[in-house]
N, C-alpha and C positions, 0 to 999 in steps of 0.2 A: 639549785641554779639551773639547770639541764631542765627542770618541769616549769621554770618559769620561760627560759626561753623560748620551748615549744607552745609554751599558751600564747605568749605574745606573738610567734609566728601565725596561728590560727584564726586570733582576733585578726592576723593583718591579711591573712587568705579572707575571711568572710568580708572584708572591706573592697578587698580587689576584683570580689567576685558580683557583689552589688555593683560597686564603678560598672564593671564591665557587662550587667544587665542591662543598667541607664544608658549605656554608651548605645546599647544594642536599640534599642526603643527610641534614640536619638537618630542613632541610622537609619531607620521606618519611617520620620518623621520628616527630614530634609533632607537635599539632595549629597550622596558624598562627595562627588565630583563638580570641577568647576561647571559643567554642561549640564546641568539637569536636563532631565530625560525627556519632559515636555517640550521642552525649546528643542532637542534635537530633533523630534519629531514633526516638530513645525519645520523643522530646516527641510525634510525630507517630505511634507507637503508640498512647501512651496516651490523647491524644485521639482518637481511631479505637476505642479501647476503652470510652471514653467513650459513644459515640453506641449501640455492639452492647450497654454495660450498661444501658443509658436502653428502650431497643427491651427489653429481657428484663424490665426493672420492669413496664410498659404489658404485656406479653404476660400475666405470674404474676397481676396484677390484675387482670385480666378473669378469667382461669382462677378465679380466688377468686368469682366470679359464676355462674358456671356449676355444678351439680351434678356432684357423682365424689369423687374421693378429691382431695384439693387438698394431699397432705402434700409432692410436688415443688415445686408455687409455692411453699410455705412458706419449704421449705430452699433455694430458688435466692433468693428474696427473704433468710434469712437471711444468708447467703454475698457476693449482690451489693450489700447496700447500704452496709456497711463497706467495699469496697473502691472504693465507687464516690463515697463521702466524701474517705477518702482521698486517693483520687488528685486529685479538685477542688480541694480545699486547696491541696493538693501543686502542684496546675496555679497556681492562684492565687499565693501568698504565697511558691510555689519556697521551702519549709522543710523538704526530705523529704530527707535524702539518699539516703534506699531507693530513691526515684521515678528516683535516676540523670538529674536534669533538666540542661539548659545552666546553666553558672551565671548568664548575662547573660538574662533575656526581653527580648526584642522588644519594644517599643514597641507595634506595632499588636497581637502576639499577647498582650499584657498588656490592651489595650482590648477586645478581642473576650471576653476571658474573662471581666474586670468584665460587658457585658456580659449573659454568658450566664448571671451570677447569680441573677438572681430566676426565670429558668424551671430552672437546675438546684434552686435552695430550695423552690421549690413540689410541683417532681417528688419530689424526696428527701422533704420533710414530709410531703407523703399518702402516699408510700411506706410511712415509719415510722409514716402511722396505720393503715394497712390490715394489715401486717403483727402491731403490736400487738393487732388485733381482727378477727383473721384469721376468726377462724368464723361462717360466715354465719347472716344476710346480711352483706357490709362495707358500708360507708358508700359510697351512690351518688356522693355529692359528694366523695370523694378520687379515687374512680375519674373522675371528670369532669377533676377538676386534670390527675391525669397524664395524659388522654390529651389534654385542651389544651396543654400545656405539653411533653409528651414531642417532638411534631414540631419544634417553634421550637427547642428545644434540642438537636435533634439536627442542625439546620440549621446553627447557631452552632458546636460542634464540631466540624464537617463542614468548615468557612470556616477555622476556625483551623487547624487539618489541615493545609488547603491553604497556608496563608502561612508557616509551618514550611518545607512541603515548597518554596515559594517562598524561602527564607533557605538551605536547604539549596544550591537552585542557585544562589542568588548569591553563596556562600563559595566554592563547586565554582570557578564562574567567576575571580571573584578570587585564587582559587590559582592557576588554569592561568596568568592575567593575570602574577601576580607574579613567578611560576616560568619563565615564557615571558622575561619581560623581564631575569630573572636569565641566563637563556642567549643572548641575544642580545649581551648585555654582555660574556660571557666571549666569545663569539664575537669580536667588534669587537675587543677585546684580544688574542685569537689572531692574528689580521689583523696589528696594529698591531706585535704581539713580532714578525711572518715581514717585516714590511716595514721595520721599523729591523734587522731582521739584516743584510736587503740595503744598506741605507745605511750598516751601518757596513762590512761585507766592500768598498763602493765607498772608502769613506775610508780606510779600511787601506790598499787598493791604491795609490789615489793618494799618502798619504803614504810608502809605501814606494817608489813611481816618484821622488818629491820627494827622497826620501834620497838614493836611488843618485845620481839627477842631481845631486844636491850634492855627493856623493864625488867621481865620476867629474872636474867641472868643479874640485874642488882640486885633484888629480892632475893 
């Protein structure tokens, strides 16, 4: 009874031990957390894109002050403020599916971008008013906003960046965590299949010395 049960334990170690290969080959294969890693990385793009659009408004705007040909600031200003709507929204309310975002935001990276609100709205409005009335002179007080407003919100951007790239290593780690402790288990399992093999080849023997000696003494 005692050598059948341990065989049936073995069969159901080397069952648990394939599960838990497949499983492992399943985790290589898709992402294990709601944020797949690519989309976090785009989050942390495109904020980082965020801060080089913000720095390019602030530069066209000044250029729009100075005398020359101003028809580059126009068209970089035409080009980057759509895109840099856009993507805030997109950062905000995560309703883009172009944006390619995580489907889940973060908690603190959802507060930082509340947040960076009123200094991206301030930058974006005198944006779209100096671009509207582009031919000088422009209005000194939009140029005043964005360049108040340009640095703090390039700081905020810059912060969320980093806590992305902070989530990024805490999934990283979490995987190695989960996937490490998936191998340790099949390991212990390997152990336990190599050491009930030796307890049952010891019970075999001894039940097979028990037989003979039980023939032998009828005889």
């Amino acid at each position: 009874m005692l050598l059948v049960f341990l065989r049936v334990i073995r069969r159901a170690i080397v069952v648990l031990c394939v599960i838990g290969f497949l499983f492992g080959i399943f985790l290589e294969a898709i992402p294990v957390f709601s944020n797949g890693s690519n989309e976090v990385l785009n989050a942390v793009r495109l904020t980082n894109q965020q801060c080089a659009l913000a720095e390019r408004i602030s530069k066209d705007a000044l250029t729009l002050t100075q005398s020359g040909d101003h028809s580059q600031a126009i068209l970089e200003l035409q080009v980057t403020l759509p895109i840099f709507e856009k993507t805030q929204v997109g950062l905000q309310k995560n309703n883009d599916p172009s944006l390619e975002l995580p489907i889940h935001i973060p908690g603190d990276a959802q507060l930082l971008i509340i947040q960076a609100q009123p200094d991206y709205a301030a930058l974006d409005s005198a944006g779209r008013s100096i671009l509207k009335n582009a031919d000088p002179p422009i209005d000194p007080n939009e140029l005043e906003i964005i360049q108040q407003h340009e640095r703090p919100y390039f700081l905020e951007m810059g912060t969320i960046s980093r806590v992305w790239q902070g989530h990024i290593e805490e999934n990283a780690h979490n995987f190695f965590v989960f996937e490490f402790t998936i191998d340790i288990v099949i390991l212990v399992l390997i152990i336990v299949h190599l050491v009930l093999g030796k307890i049952i080849q010891v019970l075999e023997r001894r039940n097979a010395n028990v037989a003979v000696s039980t023939q032998e003494t009828s005889t």
